[in-house]
TORTI-896409 format. One record per atom (N, C-alpha, C): residue in three letters; x, y, z. Coordinates in steps of 0.05 Angstrom, whole numbers, padded with zeros to 5 digits, always signed. Example, Ala and Ser with C-alpha at 12.3 -4.5 7.8 and 13.67 -1.06 7.14 Angstrom:
<recs>
ALA+00264-00114+00156
ALA+00246-00090+00156
ALA+00264-00066+00156
SER+00257-00045+00142
SER+00273-00021+00143
SER+00258+00001+00157
</recs>
This chain:
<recs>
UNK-00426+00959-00388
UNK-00405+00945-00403
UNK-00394+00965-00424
UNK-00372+00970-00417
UNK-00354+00986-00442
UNK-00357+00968-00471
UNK-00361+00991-00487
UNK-00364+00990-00520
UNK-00328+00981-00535
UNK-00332+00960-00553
UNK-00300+00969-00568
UNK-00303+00988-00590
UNK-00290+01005-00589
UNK-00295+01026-00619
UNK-00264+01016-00635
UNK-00273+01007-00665
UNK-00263+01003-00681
UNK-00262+01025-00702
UNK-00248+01049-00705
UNK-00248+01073-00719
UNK-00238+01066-00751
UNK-00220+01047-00754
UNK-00218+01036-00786
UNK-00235+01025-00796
UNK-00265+01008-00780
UNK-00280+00996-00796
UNK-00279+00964-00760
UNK-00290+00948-00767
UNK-00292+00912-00754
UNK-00271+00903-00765
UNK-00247+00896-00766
UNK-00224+00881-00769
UNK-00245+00846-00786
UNK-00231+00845-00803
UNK-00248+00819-00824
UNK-00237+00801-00797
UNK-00228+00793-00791
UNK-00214+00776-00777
UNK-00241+00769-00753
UNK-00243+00792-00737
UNK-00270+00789-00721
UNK-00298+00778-00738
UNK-00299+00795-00767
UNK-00330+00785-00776
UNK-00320+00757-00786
UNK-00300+00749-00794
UNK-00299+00711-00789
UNK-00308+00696-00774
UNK-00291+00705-00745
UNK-00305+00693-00725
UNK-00327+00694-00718
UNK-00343+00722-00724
UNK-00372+00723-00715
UNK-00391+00705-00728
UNK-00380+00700-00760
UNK-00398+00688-00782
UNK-00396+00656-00771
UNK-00363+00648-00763
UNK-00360+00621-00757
UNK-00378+00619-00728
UNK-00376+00622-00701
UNK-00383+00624-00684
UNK-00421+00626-00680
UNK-00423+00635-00702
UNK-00455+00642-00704
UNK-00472+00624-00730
UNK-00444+00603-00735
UNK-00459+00588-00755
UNK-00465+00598-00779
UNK-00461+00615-00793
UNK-00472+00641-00813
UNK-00462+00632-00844
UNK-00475+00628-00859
UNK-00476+00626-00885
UNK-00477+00644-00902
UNK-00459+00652-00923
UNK-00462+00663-00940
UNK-00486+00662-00963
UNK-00502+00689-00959
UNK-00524+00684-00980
UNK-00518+00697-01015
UNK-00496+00716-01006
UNK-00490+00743-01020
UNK-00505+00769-01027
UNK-00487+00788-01043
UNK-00490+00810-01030
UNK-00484+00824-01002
UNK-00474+00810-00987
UNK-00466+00822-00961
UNK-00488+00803-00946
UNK-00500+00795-00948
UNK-00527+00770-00932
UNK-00516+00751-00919
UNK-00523+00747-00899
UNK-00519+00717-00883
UNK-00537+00711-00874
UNK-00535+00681-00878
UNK-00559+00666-00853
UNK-00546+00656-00835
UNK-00570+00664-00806
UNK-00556+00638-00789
UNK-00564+00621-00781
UNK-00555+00600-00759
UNK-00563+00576-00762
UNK-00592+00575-00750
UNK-00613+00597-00749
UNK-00627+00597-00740
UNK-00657+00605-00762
UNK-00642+00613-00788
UNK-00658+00620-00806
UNK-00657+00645-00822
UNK-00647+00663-00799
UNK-00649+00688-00798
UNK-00624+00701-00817
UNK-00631+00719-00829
UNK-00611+00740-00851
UNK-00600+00760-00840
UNK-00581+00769-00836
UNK-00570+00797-00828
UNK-00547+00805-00855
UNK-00549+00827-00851
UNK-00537+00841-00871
UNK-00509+00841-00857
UNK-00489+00848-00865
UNK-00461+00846-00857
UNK-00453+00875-00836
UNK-00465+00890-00847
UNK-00474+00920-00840
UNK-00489+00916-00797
UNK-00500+00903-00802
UNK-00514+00887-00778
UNK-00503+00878-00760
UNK-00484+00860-00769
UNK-00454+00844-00755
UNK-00439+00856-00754
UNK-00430+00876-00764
UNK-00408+00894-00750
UNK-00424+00915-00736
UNK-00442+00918-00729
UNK-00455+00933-00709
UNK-00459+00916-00690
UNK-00465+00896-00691
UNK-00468+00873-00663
UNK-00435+00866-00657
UNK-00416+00870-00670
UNK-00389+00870-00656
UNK-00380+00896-00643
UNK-00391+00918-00659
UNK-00382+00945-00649
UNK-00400+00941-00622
UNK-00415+00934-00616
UNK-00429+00937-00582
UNK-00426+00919-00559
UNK-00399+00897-00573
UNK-00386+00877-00561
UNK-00374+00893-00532
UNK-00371+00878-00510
UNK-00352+00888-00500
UNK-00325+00870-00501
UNK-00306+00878-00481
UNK-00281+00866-00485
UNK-00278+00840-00488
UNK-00296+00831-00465
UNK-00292+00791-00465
UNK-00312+00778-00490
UNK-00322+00788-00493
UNK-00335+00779-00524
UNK-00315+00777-00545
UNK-00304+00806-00543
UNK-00283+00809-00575
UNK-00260+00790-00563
UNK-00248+00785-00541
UNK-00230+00764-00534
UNK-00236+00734-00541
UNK-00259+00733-00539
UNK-00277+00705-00545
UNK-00279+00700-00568
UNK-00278+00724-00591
UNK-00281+00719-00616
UNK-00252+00720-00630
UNK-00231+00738-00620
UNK-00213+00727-00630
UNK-00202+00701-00616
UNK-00215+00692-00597
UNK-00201+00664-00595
UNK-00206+00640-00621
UNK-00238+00645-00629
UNK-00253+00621-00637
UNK-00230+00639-00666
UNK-00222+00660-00671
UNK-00212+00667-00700
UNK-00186+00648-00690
UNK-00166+00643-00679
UNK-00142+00645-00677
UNK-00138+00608-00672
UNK-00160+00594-00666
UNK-00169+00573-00662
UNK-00171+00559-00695
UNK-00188+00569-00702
UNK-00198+00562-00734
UNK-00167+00573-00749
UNK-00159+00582-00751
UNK-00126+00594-00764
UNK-00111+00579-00763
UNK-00100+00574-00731
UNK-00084+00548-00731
UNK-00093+00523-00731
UNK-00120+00515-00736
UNK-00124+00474-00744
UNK-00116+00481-00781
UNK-00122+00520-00798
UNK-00125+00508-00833
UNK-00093+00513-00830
UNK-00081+00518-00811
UNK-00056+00518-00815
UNK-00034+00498-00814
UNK-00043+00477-00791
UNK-00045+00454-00793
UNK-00047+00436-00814
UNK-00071+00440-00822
UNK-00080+00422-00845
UNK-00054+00424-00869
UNK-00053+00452-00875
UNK-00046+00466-00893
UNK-00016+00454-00910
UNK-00004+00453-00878
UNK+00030+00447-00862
UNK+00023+00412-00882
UNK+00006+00397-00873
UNK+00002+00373-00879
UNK+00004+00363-00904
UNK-00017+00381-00918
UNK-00023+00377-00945
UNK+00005+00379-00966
UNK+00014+00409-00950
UNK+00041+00409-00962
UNK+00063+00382-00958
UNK+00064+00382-00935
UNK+00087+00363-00933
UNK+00078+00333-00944
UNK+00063+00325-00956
UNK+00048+00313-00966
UNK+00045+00313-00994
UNK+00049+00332-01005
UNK+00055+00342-01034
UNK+00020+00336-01045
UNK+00006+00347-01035
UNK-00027+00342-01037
UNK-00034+00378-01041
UNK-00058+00387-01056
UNK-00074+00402-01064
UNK-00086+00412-01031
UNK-00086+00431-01021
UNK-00114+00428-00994
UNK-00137+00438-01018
UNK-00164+00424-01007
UNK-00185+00421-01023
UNK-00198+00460-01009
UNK-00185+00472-00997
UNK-00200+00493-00994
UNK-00193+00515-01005
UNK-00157+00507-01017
UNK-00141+00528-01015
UNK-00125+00537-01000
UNK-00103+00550-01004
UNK-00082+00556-00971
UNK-00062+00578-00998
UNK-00056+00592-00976
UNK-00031+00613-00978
UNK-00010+00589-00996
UNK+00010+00602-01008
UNK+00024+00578-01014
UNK+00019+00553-01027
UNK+00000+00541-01025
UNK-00012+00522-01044
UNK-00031+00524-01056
UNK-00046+00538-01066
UNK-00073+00545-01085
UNK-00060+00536-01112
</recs>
C-alpha cells in the first residue's frame, strides 16, 4: 500500500478527522484519549496518518467534510435565527 507524504506537516483538517473518527479526547499538552482508554501523543497521530494510504486519507477527509457541513448547517441556522451557536462559528462568536 502506497504511503501519503505530507512534506508541510498532517494538514489539521485530517488530525480532526482522525481525533473525531477515533473518538479522541483532548487531555492536553498535545495528549489524547481514545475511546478505548488509551493516550497518544499528537506526534503519534500524525504518524498513523502519515502511513495512511490513499483510501484511508479519502475516508478521513470524508468524515472531515461531513462534520463541516452539519456545524455549517447548524451555524446557517443559529444565524438566521438571530441565536448565539453554543460552540461558536466563524461569524457569530
Amino acid at each position: 500500500m502506497k504511503q501519503c507524504n505530507f512534506p508541510q506537516g498532517v494538514p489539521n483538517e485530517l488530525l480532526e478527522a482522525f481525533l473525531m473518527d477515533n473518538e479522541m479526547e483532548s487531555k492536553g499538552n498535545d495528549f489524547f484519549e481514545d475511546a478505548g482508554g488509551h493516550i497518544w501523543h499528537e506526534s503519534n497521530i500524525e504518524e498513523e496518518i502519515q502511513n495512511m494510504g490513499i483510501l484511508e486519507i479519502l475516508d478521513l477527509q470524508k468524515v472531515w467534510n461531513e462534520q463541516k457541513d452539519f456545524f455549517e448547517e447548524q451555524t446557517k441556522w443559529f444565524i438566521e435565527n438571530d441565536l448565539k451557536h453554543p460552540l461558536g462559528a466563524m461569524n457569530n462568536e
